[in-house]
Structure formats: structure tokens, C-alpha cells
Backbone as CSV, one residue per row, in Angstrom:
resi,resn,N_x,N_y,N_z,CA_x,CA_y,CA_z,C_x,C_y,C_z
1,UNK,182.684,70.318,99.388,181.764,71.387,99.773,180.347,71.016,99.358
2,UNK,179.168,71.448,99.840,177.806,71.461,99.582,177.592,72.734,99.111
3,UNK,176.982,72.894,98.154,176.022,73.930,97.218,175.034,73.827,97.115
4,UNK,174.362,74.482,98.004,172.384,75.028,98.254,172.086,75.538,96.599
5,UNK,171.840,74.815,96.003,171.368,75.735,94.778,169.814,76.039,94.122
6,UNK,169.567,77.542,94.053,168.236,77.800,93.778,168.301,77.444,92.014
7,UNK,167.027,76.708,92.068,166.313,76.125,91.257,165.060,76.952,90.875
8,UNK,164.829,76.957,89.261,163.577,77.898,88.837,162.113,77.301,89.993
9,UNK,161.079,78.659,90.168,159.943,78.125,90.749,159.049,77.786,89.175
10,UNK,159.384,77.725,88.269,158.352,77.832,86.908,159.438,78.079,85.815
11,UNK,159.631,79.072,85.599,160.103,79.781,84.422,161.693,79.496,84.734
12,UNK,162.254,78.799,83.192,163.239,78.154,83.602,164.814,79.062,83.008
13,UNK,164.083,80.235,82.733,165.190,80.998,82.154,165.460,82.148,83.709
14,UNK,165.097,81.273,84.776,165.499,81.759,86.212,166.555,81.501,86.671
15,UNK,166.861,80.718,86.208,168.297,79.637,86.827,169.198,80.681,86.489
16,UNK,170.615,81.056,87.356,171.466,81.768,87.039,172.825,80.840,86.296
17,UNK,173.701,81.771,86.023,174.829,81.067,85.301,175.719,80.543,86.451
18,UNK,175.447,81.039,87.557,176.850,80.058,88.593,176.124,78.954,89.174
19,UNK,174.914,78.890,89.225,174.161,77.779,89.368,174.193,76.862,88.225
20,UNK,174.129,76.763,87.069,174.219,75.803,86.032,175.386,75.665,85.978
21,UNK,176.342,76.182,86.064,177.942,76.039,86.080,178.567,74.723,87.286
22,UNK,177.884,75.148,88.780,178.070,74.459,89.374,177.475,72.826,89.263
23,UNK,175.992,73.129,89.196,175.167,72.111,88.761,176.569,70.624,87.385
24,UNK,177.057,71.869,86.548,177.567,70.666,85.908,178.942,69.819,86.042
25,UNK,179.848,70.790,87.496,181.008,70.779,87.481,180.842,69.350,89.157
26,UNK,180.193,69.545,89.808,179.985,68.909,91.531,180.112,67.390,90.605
27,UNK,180.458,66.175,91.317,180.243,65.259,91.451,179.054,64.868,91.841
28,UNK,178.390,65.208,92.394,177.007,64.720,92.732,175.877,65.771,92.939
29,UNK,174.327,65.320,92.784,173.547,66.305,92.713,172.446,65.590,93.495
30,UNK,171.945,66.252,94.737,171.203,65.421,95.494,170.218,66.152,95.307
31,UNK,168.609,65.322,94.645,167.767,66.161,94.301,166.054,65.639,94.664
32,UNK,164.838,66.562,95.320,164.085,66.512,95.992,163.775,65.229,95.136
33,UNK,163.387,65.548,93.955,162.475,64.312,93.290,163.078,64.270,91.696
34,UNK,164.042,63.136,91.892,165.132,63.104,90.827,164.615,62.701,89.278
35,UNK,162.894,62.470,89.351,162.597,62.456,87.865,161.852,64.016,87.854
36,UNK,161.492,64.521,88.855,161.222,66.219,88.430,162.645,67.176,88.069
37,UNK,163.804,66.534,88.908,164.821,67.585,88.255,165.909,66.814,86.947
38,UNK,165.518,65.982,86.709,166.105,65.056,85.519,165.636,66.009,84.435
39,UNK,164.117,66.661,84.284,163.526,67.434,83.486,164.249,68.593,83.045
40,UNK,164.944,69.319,84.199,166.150,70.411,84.199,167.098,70.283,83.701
41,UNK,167.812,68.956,84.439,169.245,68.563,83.588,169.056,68.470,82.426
42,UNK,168.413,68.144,82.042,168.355,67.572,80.809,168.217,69.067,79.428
43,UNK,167.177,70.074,80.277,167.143,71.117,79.613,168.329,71.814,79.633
44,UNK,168.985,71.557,80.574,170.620,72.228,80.278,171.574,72.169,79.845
45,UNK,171.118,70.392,79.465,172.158,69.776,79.055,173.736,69.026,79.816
46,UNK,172.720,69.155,81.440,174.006,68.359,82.365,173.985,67.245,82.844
47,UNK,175.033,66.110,82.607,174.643,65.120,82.744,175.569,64.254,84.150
48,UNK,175.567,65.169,85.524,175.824,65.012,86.504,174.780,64.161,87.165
49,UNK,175.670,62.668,88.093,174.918,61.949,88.517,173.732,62.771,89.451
50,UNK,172.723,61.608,90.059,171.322,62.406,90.434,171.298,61.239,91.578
51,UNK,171.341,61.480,92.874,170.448,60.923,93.822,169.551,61.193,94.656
52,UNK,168.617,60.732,95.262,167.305,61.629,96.093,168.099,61.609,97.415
53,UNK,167.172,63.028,97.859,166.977,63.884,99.035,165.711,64.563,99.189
54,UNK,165.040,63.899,100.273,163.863,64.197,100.264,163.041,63.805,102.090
55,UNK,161.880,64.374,102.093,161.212,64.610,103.506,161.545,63.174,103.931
56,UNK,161.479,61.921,102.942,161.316,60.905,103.777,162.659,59.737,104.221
57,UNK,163.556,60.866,103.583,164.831,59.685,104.018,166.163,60.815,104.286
58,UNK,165.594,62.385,105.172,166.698,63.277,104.827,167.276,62.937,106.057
59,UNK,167.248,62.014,106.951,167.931,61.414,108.057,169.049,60.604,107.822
60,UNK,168.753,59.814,107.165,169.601,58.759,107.251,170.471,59.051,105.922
61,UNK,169.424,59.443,104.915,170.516,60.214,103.258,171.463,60.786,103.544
62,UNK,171.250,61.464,104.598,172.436,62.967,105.039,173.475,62.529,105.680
63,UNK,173.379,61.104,106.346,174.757,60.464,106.573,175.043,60.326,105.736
64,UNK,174.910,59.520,104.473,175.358,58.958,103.547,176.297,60.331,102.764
65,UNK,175.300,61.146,102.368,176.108,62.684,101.883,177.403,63.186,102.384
66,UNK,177.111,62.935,103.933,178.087,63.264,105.043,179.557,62.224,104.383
67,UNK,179.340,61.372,104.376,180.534,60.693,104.145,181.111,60.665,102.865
68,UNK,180.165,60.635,101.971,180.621,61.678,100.538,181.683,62.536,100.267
69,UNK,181.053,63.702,101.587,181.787,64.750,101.432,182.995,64.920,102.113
70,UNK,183.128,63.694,103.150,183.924,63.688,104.025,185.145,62.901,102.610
71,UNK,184.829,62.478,102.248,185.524,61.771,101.356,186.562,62.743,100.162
72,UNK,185.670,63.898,100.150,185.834,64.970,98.957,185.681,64.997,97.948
73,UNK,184.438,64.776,98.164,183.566,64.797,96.220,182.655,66.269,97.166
74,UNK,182.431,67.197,95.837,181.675,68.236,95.890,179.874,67.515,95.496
75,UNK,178.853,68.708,96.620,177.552,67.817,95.950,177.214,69.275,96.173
76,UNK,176.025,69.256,95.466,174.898,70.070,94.794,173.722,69.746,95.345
77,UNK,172.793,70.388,96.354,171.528,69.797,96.961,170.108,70.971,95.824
78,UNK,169.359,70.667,95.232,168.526,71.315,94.677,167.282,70.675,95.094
79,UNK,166.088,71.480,95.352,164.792,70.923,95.608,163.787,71.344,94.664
80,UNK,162.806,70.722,94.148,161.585,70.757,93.572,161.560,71.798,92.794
81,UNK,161.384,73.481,93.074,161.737,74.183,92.796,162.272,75.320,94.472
82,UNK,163.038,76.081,93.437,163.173,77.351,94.752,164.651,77.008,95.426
83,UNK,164.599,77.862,96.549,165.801,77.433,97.140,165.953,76.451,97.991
84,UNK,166.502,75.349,98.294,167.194,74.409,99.097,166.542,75.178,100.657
85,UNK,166.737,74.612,101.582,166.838,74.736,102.892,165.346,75.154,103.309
86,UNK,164.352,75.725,102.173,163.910,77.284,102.819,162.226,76.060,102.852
87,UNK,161.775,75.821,103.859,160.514,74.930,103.875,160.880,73.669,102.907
88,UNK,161.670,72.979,103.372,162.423,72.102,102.715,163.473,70.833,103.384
89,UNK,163.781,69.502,103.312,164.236,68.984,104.329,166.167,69.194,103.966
90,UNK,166.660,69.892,102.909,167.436,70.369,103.051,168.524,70.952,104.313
91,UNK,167.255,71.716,104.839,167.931,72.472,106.577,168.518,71.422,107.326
92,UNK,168.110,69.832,107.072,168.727,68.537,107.821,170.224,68.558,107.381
93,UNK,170.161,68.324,106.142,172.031,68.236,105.520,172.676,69.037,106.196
94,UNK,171.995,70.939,106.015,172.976,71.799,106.468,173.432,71.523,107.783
95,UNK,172.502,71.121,109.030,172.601,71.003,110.067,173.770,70.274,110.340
96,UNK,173.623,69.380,110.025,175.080,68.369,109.814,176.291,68.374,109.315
97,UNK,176.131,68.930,107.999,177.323,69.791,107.567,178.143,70.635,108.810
98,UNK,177.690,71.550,109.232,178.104,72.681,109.899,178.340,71.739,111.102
99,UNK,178.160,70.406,112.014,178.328,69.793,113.000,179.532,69.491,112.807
100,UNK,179.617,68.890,111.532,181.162,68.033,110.752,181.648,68.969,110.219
101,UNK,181.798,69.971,110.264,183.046,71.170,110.159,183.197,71.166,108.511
102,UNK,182.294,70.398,107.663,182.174,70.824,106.177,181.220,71.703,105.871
103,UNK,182.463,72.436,104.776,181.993,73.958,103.863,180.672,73.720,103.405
104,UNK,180.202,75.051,103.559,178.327,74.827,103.024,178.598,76.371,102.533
105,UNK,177.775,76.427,100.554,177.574,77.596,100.205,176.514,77.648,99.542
106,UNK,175.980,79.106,99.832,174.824,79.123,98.897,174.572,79.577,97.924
107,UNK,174.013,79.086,96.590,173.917,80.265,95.497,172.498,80.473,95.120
108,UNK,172.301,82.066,95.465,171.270,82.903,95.201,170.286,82.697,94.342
109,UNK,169.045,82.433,94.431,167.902,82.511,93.243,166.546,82.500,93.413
110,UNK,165.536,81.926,92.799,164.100,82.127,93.024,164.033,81.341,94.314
111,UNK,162.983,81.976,94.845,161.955,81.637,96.202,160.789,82.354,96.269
112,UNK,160.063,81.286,96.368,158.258,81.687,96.049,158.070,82.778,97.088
113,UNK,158.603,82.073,98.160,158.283,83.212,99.751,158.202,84.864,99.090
114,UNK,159.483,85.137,98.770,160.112,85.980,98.427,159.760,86.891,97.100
115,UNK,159.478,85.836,96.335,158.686,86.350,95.167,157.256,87.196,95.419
116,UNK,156.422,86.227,96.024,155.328,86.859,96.814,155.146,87.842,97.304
117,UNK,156.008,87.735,98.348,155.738,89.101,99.390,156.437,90.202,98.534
118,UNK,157.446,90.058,97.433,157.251,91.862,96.565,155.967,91.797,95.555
119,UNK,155.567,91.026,95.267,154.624,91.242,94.132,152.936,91.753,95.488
120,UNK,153.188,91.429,96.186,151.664,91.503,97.744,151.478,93.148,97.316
121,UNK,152.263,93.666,97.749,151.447,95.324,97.993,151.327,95.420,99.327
122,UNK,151.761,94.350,100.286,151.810,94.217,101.673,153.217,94.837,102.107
123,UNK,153.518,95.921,103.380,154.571,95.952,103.907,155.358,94.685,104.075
124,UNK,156.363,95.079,103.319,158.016,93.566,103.539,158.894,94.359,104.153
125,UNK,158.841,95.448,104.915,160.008,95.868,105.820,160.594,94.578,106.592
126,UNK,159.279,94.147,107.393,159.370,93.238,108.291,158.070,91.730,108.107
127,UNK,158.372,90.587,108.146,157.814,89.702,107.912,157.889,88.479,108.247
128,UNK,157.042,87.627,108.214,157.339,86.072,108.857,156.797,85.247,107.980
129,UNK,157.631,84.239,107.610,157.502,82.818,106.901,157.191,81.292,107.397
130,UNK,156.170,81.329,107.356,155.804,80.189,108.026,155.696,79.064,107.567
131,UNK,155.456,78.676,106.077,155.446,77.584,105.209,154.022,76.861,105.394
132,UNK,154.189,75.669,105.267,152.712,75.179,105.805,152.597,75.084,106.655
133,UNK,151.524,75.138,107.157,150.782,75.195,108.272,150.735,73.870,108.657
134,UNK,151.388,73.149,109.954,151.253,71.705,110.755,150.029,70.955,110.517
135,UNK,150.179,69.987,109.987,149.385,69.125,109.663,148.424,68.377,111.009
136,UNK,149.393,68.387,111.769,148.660,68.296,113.475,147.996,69.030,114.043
137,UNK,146.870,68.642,114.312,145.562,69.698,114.956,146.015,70.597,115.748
138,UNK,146.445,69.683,116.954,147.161,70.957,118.197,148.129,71.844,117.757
139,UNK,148.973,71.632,116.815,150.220,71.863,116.816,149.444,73.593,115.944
140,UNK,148.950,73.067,115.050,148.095,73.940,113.698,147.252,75.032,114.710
141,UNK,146.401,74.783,115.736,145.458,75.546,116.327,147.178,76.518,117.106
142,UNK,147.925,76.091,117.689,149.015,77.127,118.454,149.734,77.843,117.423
143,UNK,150.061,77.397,116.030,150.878,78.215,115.388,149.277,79.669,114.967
144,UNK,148.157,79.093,114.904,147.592,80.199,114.109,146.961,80.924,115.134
145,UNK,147.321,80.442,116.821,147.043,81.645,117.822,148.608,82.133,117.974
146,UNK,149.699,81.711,117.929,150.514,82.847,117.907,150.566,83.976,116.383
147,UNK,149.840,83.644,115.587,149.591,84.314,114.610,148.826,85.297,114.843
148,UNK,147.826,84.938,115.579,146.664,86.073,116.088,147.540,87.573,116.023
149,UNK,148.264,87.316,117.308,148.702,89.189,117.639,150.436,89.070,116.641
150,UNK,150.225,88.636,115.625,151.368,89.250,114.337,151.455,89.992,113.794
151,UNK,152.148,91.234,114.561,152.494,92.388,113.876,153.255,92.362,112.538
152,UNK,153.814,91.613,111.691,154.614,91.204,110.702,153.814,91.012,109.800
153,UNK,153.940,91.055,108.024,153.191,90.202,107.293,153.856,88.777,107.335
154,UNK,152.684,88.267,107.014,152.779,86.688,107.019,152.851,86.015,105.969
155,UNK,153.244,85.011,105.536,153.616,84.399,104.148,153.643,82.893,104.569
156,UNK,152.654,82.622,103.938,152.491,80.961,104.309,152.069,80.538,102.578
157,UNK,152.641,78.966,102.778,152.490,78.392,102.022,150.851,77.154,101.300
158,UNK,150.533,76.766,100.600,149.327,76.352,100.932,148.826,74.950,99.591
159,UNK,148.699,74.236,99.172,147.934,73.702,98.281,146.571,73.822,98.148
160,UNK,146.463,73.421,96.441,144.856,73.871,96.340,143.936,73.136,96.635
161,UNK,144.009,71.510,97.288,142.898,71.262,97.877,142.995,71.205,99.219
162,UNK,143.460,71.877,99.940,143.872,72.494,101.333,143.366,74.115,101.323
163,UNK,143.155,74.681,100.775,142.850,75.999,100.018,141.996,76.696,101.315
164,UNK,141.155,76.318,100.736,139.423,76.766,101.112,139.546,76.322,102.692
165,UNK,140.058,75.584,103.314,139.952,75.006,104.959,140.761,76.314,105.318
166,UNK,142.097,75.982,104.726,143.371,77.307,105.224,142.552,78.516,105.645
167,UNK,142.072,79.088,104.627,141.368,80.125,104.606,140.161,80.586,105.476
168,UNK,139.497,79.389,105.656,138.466,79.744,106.715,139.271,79.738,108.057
169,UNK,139.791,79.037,108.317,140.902,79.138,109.743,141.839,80.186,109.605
170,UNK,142.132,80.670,108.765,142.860,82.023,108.805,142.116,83.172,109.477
171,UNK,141.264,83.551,108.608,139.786,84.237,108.813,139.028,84.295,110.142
172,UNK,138.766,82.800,110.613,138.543,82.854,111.778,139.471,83.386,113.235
173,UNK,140.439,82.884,112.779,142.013,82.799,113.798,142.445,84.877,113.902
174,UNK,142.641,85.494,112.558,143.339,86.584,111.845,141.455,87.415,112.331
175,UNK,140.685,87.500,112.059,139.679,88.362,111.253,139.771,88.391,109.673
176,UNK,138.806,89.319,109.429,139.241,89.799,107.983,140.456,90.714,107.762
177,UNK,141.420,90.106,107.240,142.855,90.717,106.604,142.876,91.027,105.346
178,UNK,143.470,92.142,104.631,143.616,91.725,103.432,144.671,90.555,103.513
179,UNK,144.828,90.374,101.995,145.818,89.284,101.784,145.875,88.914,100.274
180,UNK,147.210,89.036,99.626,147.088,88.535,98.222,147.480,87.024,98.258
181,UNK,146.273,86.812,97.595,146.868,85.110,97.128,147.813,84.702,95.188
182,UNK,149.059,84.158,95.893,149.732,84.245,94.672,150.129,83.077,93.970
183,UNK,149.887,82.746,92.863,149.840,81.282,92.052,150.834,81.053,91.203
184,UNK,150.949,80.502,90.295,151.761,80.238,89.240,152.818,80.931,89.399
185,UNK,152.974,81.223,90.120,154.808,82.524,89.431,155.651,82.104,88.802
186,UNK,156.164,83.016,88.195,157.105,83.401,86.894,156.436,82.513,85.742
187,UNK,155.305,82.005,85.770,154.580,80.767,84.633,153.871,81.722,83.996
188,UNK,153.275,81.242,83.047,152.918,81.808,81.981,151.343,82.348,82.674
189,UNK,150.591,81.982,83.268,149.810,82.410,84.254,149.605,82.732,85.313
190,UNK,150.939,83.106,85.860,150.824,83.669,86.905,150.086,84.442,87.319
191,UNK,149.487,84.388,88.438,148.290,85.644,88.843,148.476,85.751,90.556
192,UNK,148.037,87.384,90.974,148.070,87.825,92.186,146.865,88.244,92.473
193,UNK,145.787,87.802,93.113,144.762,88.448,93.784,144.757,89.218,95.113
194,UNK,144.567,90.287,95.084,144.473,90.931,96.176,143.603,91.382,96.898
195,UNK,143.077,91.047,97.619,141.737,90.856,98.464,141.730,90.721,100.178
196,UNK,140.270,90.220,100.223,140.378,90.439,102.342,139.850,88.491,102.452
197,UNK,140.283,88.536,103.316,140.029,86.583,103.973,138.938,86.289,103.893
198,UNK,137.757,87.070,103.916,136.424,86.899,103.840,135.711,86.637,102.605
199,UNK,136.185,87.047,101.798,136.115,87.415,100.309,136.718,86.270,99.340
200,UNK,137.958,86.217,100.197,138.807,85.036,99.277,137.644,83.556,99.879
201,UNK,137.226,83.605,101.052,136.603,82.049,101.399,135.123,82.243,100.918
202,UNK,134.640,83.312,100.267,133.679,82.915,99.559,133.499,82.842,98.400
203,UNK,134.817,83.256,97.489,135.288,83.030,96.340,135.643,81.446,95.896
204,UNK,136.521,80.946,96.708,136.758,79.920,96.372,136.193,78.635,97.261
205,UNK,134.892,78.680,97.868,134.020,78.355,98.393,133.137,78.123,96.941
206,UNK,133.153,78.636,95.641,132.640,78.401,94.561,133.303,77.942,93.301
207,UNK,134.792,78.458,93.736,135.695,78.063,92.622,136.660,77.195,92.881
208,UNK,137.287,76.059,92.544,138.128,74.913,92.424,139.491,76.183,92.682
209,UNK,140.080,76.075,93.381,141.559,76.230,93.632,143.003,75.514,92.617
210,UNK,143.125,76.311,91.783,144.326,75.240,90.948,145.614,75.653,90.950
211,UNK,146.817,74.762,91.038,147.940,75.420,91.115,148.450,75.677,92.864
212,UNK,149.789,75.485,93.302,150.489,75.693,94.378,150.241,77.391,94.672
213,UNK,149.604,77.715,96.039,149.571,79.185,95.987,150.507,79.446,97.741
214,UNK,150.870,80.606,97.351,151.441,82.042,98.658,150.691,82.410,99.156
215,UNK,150.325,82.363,100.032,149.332,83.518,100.824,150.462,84.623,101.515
216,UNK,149.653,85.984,101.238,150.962,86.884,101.905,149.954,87.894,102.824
217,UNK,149.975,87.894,103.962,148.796,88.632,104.551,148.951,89.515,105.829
218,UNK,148.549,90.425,105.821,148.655,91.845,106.297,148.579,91.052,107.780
219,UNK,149.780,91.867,108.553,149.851,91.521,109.913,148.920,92.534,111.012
220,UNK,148.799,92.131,112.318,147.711,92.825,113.081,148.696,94.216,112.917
221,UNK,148.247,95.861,113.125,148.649,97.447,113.473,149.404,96.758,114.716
222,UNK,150.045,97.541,115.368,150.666,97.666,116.557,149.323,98.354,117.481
223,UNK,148.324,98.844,117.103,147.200,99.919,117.528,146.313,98.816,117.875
224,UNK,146.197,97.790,116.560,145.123,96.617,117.134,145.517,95.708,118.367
225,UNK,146.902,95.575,118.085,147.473,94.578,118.916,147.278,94.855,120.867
226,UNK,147.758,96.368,120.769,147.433,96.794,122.310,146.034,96.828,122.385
227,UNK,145.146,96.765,121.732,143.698,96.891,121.924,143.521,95.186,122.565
228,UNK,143.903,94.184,121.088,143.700,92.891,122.085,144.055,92.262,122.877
229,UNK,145.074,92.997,123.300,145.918,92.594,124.789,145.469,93.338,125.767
230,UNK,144.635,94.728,125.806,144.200,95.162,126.741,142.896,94.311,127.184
231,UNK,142.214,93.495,125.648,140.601,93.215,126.030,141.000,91.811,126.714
232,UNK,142.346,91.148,126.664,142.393,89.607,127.628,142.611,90.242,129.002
233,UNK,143.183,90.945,129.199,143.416,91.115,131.072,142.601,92.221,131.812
234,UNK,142.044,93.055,130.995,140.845,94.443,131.777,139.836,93.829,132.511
235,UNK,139.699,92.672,131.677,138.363,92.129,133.174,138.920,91.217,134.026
236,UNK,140.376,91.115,134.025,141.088,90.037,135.670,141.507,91.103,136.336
237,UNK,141.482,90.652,137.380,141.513,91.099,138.841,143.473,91.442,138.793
238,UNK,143.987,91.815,139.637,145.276,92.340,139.475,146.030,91.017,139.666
239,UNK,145.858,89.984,140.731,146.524,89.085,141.063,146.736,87.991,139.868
240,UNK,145.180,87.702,138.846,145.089,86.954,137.989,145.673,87.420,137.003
241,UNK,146.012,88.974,136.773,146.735,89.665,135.940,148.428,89.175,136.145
242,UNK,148.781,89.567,137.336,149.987,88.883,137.376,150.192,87.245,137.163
243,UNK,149.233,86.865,137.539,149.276,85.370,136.992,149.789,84.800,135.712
244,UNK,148.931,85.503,134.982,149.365,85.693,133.667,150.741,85.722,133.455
245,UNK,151.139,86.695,133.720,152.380,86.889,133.103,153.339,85.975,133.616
246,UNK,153.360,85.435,135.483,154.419,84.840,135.788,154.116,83.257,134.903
247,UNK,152.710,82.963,134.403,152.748,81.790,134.072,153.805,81.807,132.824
248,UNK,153.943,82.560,131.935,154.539,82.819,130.804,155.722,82.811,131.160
249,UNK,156.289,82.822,132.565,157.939,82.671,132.681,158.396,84.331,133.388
250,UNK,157.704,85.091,133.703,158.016,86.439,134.289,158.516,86.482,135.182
251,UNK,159.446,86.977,136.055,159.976,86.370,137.620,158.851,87.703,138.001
252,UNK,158.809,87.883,139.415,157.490,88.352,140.275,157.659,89.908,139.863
253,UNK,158.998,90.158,140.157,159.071,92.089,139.726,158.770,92.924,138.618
254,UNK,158.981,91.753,138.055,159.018,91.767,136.299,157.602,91.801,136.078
255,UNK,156.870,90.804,136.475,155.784,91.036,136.299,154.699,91.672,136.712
256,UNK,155.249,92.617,137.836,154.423,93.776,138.587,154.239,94.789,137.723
257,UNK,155.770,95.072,137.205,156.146,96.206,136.580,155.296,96.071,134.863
258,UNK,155.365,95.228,134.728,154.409,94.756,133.484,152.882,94.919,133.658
259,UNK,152.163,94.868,134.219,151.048,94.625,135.140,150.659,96.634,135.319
260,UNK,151.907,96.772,136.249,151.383,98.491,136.478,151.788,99.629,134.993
261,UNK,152.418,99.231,134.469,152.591,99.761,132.770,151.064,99.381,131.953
262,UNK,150.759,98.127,132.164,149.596,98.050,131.052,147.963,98.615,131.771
263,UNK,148.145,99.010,133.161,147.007,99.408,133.733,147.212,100.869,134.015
264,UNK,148.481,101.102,133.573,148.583,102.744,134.113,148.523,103.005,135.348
265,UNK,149.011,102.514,136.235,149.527,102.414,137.834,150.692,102.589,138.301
266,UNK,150.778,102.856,139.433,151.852,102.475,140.293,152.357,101.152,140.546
267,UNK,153.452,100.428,140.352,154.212,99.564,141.329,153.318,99.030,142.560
268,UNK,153.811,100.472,143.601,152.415,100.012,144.785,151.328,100.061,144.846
269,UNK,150.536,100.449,143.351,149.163,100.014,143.883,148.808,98.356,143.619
270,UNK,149.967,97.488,142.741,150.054,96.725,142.324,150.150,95.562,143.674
271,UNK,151.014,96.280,144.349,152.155,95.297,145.294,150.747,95.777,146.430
272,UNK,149.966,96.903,146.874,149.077,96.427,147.454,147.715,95.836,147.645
273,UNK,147.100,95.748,145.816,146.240,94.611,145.734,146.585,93.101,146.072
274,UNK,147.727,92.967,145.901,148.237,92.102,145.754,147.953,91.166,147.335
275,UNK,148.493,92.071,148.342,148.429,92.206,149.998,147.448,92.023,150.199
276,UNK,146.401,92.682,149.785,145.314,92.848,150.484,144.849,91.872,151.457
């Protein structure tokens, strides 16, 4: 079997007891960066072998695991800190696991995501995790326009000399949001600022950024959102209106009916601009 096991984000009296239990009982412990979690074992006192799993070899490692397990030795996947899988190349093993019909379990514990968004003061009914933000221009400019109309809070991940850029492209992309930015957790300095995007990029536009931070940030009203979807199509014409939508994949009815809902129309006044 594989065991996802959460690992402290800081504070190491996080670790639960079926996690150190397991940690010492598995045959193997596949770990992000095996002289950062050697630091753990060692505080626990377990002296279960250690091999890496990590962004740059979770392809070809995960065969190797694969046949491990196919073999029937139990392994233990732990990352850096936090949980396994969650913005992490972990999700590769599982993938595979579950292809090859081997048991995958998880045991429960810290995650920064998670930590964050209760300590925010931001609605967590509903929310989205995005991790970092794509290092690829194009890729980075589409994730932070589908961000634009995000009704959800958002929870992204960030480093501190990445900080200050994040932030102005948030800002620009979002408007001014609030948004708490969250650091150190469960560490002995942990701190939550709670503030608006505008504020935070002229804050730390003066101050050095230190420490791995959360950003957790207020998603668009449902009130704003129909406002900026009314201000892209009120000045197209009805046909370019439907355009729209069939470009997005709408079949033609679908997108009439979409079209005469957001203009407050009829069907046929739709179907006879359309004619004209």
C-alpha cells in the first residue's frame, strides 16, 4: 500500500500519532528532499530507509515505486512539509497507483492551503486553490484572467522574492481585493496580515518579503460579476453577442437563449436581428 502522509508545515508537534506510527512501521519512505525530512526522522526517532521523490524525477521514480509495491513492500510518500499530493509531484505516484490497481491511503494533517483560508477572515464556504501561479507567461496571463470573474476565495501560493510581482499582477488582473497574506504558520512567528492588494504592493514595494507566504483573497460578489459580464457584450451588436458564446462551444439555441436572458429579450427578437 502507499501512505500520503501529512507532514508538519513548521511546528513539529503537528505530526499525528498514526502518521509517526506508520512513518516507522512502511518499508520505505519516499521523501521530497531526503536531507530536509532526515531532520524529522531523526526527531522521532525513525530510522526507516529514505529515498527521493521529487518535481524532477516523479516520472520515472514512480515506476520504480510502482514495482516496489507491486512487489509488496508498504511505502510512505511525505513532502517538504504539508500534505503529499496537494501542489506537489506526489499526484504523479497516485495517478499510477490507482492505474495499477494498488491501495492508496491517506493520513490526515497540516496543509498551508487550509491553514490559511481559516485563519483569512475570508468566506471558506466555497473556494479555489491554485498553488503557484505558472511560471509561463501565457499560461500565467490565462490562469489570472480566469481568475478575474472568481466568485470563490482564492488561495494561492507564493515565495518571497516572487512577492511584490505576484501582487502587482493580482491587483492589476483582481482590482483592489482584500486579501490576507499568511507566513510562517504554526512557527513561532507566524503572522496574518489582512489588508487590500493595493496596500499590500505598496507595503512591500518598501519592505523585503521573508518567509514562504498564502495569499487568501476575497473572490469577485456574484453582483460584481454580472456587472462585468454585462460591460463585455452591451456594446456588441446581437450577432457578435452570439458569437461569443458559440465561440466558447454553445450550439446556436443555446446560445440565443443565453443572449435573450442576458439582454432581457425575447428568443425572437434575437432570431430576428439575427435575419435581418
Amino acid at each position: 500500500m502507499l501512505y500520503l502522509c501529512a507532514t508538519p508545515i513548521g511546528n513539529l508537534g503537528d505530526i499525528t500519532q498514526r502518521v509517526r506510527e506508520t512513518l516507522a512501521e512502511v518499508d520505505l519512505i519516499a521523501a521530497e528532499d531526503t536531507r530536509n525530512s532526515l531532520h524529522l526522522l531523526n526527531h522521532l526517532g525513525i530510522k526507516t530507509p529514505l529515498t527521493s521523490y521529487h518535481e524532477y524525477n516523479k516520472y520515472d521514480k514512480a515506476e520504480v515505486l510502482i514495482r516496489k509495491l507491486k512487489e509488496g513492500q508498504d511505502i510512505a510518500l511525505i513532502s517538504d512539509a504539508g500534505t503529499p499530493s496537494i501542489s506537489d509531484p506526489g499526484e504523479v505516484l497516485v495517478k499510477r497507483c490507482i492505474e495499477e490497481g494498488i491501495a492508496v491511503t491517506s493520513l490526515p494533517g497540516p496543509a498551508a492551503c487550509i491553514t490559511a483560508l481559516t485563519l483569512s477572515g475570508l468566506p471558506t464556504r466555497r473556494f479555489v486553490f491554485e498553488g503557484f501561479l505558472p511560471a509561463d507567461k501565457k499560461e500565467r496571463m490565462e490562469v489570472l484572467e480566469e481568475l478575474t470573474g472568481e466568485t470563490r476565495t482564492i488561495i494561492l501560493y507564493e515565495a518571497p522574492h516572487h512577492l511584490l510581482h505576484t501582487l502587482k499582477e493580482l491587483c492589476e488582473a483582481l482590482g483592489n481585493r482584500p486579501i490576507a497574506l499568511c507566513r510562517e504558520l504554526t512557527k513561532r512567528f507566524e503572522s496574518v496580515e489582512h489588508t487590500y492588494l493595493d496596500d499590500a504592493v505598496e507595503y512591500y514595494g518598501k519592505e523585503e518579503p521573508r518567509g514562504e507566504y498564502v495569499l487568501v483573497i476575497l473572490g469577485q460578489t456574484r453582483e460584481e460579476k454580472i456587472r462585468s459580464e454585462r460591460a463585455v457584450w452591451e456594446s456588441m451588436s446581437i450577432p457578435e453577442h452570439m458569437a461569443m458564446y458559440e465561440v466558447q462551444g454553445m450550439d446556436h439555441k443555446e446560445a440565443m437563449k443565453q443572449v435573450a436572458q442576458d439582454r432581457g429579450i425575447r428568443k425572437r427578437d434575437v432570431y430576428n436581428a439575427l435575419h435581418k
